[in-house]
MIMIKOL-114565 format. One record per residue: residue in one letter; x, z, y of N, C-alpha, C in turn; residue number from 1. Coordinates in steps of 0.02 Angstrom, whole numbers. Layout:
BEGIN
["A" [X Z Y] [X Z Y] [X Z Y] NUM]
...
***
This chain:
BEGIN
["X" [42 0 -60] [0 0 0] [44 0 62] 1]
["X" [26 -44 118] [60 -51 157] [50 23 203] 2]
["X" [104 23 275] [124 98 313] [101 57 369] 3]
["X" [91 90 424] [109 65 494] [136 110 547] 4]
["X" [167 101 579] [200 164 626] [207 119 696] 5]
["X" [201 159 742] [213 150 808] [245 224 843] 6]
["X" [281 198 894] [341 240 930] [332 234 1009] 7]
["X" [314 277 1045] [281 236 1096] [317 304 1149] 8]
["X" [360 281 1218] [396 324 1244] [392 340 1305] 9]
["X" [358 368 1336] [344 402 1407] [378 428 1447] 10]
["X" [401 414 1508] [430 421 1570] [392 422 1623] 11]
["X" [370 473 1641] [320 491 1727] [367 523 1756] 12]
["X" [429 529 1784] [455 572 1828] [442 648 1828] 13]
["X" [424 669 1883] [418 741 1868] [360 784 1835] 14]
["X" [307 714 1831] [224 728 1773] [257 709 1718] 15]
["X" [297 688 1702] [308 687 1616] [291 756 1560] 16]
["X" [326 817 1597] [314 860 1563] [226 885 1553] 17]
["X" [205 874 1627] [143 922 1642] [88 842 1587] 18]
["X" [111 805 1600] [60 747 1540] [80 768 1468] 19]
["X" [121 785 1456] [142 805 1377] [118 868 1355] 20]
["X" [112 922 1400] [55 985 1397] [3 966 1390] 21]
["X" [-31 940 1440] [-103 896 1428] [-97 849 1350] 22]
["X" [-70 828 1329] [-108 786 1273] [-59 813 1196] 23]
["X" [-37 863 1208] [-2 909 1165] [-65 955 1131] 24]
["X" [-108 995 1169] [-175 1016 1174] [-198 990 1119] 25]
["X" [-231 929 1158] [-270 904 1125] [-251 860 1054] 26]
["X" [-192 853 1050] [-164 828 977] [-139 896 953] 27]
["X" [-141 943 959] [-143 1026 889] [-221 1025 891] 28]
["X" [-266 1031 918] [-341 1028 911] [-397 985 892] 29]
["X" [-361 920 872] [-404 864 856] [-432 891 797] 30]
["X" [-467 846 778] [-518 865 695] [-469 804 663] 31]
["X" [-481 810 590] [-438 785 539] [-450 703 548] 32]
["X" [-402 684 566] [-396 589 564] [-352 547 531] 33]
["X" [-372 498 494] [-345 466 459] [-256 458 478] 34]
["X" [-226 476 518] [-177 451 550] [-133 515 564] 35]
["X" [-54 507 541] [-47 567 567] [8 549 654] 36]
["X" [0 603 700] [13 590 742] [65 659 771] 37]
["X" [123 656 786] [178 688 816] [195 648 876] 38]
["X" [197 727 926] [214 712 1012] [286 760 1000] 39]
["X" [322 767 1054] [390 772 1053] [387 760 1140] 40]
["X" [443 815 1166] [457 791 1238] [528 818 1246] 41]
["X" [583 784 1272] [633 782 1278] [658 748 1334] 42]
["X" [641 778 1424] [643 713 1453] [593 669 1456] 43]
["X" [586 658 1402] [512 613 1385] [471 628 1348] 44]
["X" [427 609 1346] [373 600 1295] [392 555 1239] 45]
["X" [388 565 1190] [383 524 1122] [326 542 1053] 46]
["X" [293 487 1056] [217 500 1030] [249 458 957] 47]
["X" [239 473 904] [244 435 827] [184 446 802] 48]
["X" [153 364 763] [101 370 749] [104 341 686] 49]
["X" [93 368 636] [97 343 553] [18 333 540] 50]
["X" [0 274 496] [-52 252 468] [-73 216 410] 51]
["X" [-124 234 360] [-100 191 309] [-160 110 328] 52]
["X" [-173 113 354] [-226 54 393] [-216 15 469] 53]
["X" [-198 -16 480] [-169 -66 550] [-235 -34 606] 54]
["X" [-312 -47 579] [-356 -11 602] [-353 65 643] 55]
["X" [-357 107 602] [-346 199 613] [-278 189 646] 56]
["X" [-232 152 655] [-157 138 695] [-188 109 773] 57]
["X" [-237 74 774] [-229 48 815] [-305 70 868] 58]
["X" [-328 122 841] [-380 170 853] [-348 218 898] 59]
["X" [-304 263 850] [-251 300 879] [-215 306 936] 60]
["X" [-182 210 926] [-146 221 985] [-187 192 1061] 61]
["X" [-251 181 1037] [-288 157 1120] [-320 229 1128] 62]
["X" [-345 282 1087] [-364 360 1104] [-304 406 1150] 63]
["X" [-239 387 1117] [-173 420 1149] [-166 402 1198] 64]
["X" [-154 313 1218] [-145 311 1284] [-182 311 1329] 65]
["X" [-252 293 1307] [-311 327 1372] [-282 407 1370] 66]
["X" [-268 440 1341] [-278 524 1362] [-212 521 1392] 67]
["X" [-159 517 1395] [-103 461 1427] [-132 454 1524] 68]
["X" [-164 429 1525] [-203 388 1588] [-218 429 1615] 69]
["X" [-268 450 1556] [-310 522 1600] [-257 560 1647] 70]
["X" [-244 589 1597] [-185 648 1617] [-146 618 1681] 71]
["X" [-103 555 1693] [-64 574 1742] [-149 549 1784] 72]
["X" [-194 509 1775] [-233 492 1837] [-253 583 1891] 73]
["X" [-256 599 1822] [-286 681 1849] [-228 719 1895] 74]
["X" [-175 712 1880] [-125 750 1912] [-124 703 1986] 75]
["X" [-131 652 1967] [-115 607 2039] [-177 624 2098] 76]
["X" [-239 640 2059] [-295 637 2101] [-281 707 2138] 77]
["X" [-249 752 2126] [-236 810 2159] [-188 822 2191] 78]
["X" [-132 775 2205] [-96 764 2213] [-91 776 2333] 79]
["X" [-39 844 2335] [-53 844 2399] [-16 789 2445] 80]
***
C-alpha cells in the first residue's frame, strides 16, 4: 500500500512562534484522523504529514494551512 508525506515549512518573522502555539493546540486536541500529523518549531514551524490515502493527505494539508491563515490573519488584525 502506497504512503504519502508532505513537509511543509513556516517562516512569519516574529508570529512564527505565536502561529505555532495557535495550531499546536489545536493539533494535541483534534479527534482521531486518518492522518498522522507532527508540528515542530525551531525558528520555524515544520508541519509533517503522513497518510496512507493521497485524499486524507490532501484534506489535511488544506485544514493545516487554513488554520495557518487564520492564525497569522488573527495576529495581524490586532496588530497595533
Amino acid at each position: 500500500m502506497s504512503r504519502y508525506n508532505a513537509k511543509i515549512e513556516i517562516f512569519a518573522k516574529e508570529k512564527t512562534k505565536s502561529i505555532f502555539d495557535s495550531i499546536q493546540i489545536d493539533n494535541k486536541f483534534s479527534a482521531e484522523t486518518p492522518t498522522k500529523t507532527t508540528i515542530s518549531f525551531d525558528k520555524k514551524i515544520t508541519i509533517l504529514i503522513d497518510a496512507q490515502e493521497l485524499s486524507h493527505l490532501r484534506a489535511n494539508l488544506n485544514s493545516t494551512l487554513r488554520l495557518v491563515q487564520t492564525s497569522n490573519d488573527s495576529i495581524e488584525s490586532v496588530k497595533i
